[in-house]
N, C-alpha and C positions, 0 to 999 in steps of 0.2 A: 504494500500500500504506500509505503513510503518513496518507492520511484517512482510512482502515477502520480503524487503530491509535488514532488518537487517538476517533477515533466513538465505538467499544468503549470504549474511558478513559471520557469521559464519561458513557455508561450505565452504567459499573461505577458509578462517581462519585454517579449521582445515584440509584441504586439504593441503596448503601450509605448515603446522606445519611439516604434515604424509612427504612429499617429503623433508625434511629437515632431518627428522628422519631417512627416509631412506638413503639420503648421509652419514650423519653421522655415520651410522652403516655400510656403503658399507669403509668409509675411515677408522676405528677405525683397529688397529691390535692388541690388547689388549681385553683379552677375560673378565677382568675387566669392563673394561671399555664398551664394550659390552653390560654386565650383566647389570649395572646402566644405561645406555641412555633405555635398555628395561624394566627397574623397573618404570624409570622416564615416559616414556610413557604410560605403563598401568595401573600406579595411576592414572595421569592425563585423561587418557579415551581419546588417540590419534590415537588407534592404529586401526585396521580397523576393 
């Protein structure tokens, strides 16, 4: 039960990251700026 509790944590996790990400890049008007929240993301392995 305890790897299906954390599993679920995790997808919550990186669910809640991706919807953050995507505000951030809906608000950014800076194509800079842009460029790096999408760098930081697909290092990280956030993105879908």
């Amino acid at each position: 039960m305890n790897s299906v509790t954390s599993s679920w944590r995790r997808r919550r996790q990186a669910a809640r990251t991706r919807r953050a990400l995507d505000r951030a890049l809906a608000r950014t008007s800076s194509p800079a700026m842009r460029d790096e929240l999408l760098t930081m993301a697909n290092s990280s392995g956030f993105t879908r």
